[in-house]
N, C-alpha and C positions, 0 to 999 in steps of 0.2 A: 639344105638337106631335104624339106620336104617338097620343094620341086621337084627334086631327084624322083623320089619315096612316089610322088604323084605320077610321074612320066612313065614309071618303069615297074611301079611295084615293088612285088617281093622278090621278082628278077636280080637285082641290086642289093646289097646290102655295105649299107655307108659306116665307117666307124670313124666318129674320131676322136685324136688323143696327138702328142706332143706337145713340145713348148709352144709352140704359136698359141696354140688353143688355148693352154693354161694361163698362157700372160692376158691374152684378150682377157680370161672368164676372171682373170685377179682383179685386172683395172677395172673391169665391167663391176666387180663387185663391191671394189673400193668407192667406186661413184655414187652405190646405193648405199654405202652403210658410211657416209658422210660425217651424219653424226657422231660416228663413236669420236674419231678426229675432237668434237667439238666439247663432249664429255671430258675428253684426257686435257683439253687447253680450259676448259672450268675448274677442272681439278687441281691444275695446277698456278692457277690464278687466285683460289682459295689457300693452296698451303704458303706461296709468295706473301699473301695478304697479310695471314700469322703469321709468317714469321719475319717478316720486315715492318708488322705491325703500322701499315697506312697503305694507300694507294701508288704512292712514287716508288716503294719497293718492288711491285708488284707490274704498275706498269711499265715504268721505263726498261726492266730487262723483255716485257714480253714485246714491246715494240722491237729489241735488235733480233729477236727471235724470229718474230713473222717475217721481217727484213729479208733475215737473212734465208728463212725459206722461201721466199719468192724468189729472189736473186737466184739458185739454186735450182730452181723448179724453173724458171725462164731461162737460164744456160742451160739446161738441160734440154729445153723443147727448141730454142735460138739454134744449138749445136747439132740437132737432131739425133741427140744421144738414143741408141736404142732399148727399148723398157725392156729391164731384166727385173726379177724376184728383189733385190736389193734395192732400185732403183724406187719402187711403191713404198718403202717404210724409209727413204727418206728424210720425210717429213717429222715425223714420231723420234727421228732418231735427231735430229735438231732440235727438236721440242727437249728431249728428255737432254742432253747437253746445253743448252741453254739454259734449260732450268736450276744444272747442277751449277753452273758457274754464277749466276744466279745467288744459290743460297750461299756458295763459298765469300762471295764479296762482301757479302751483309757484314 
């Protein structure tokens, strides 16, 4: 856009908006705000801890957790699934079902 803006001026005027742009500016966003990701898998590595009261409660479901979001996140980029608004949460949404099955087995 600002090649354009440089070449042409105020001749020109560029706008832009749709889905392409929106998913670009999501993933774009998702990449820099990493950490919240790693805040919500603290948090939930804390309440596993309580309430299985030791480490084996706590690790062993988050290991089939991470598992199974890579497997997930690798079919998805192996298949060249196209990124839609659902496809970015994901992750969060495996996290948060892993978790639940998680506290049911305790």
């Amino acid at each position: 856009m600002n090649n354009i803006k440089d070449k042409f001026g105020d001749r020109v005027e560029v706008r832009i908006a749709g889905e392409p742009y929106f998913l670009a500016f999501m993933l774009y966003d998702l990449v820099q705000k990493w950490w919240l990701f790693l805040i919500s898998f603290l948090v939930v590595v804390i309440v596993l801890w309580q309430l299985n009261k030791g480490w084996r409660g706590s690790v062993f479901p988050l290991i089939g957790v991470v598992s199974t979001i890579l497997i997930t996140l690798g079919l998805m980029g192996f298949t060249k699934y196209k990124p839609t608004t659902m496809m970015v949460l994901t992750p969060m949404l495996l996290l948060a079902i892993g978790t639940g099955h998680a506290a049911q087995v305790r």
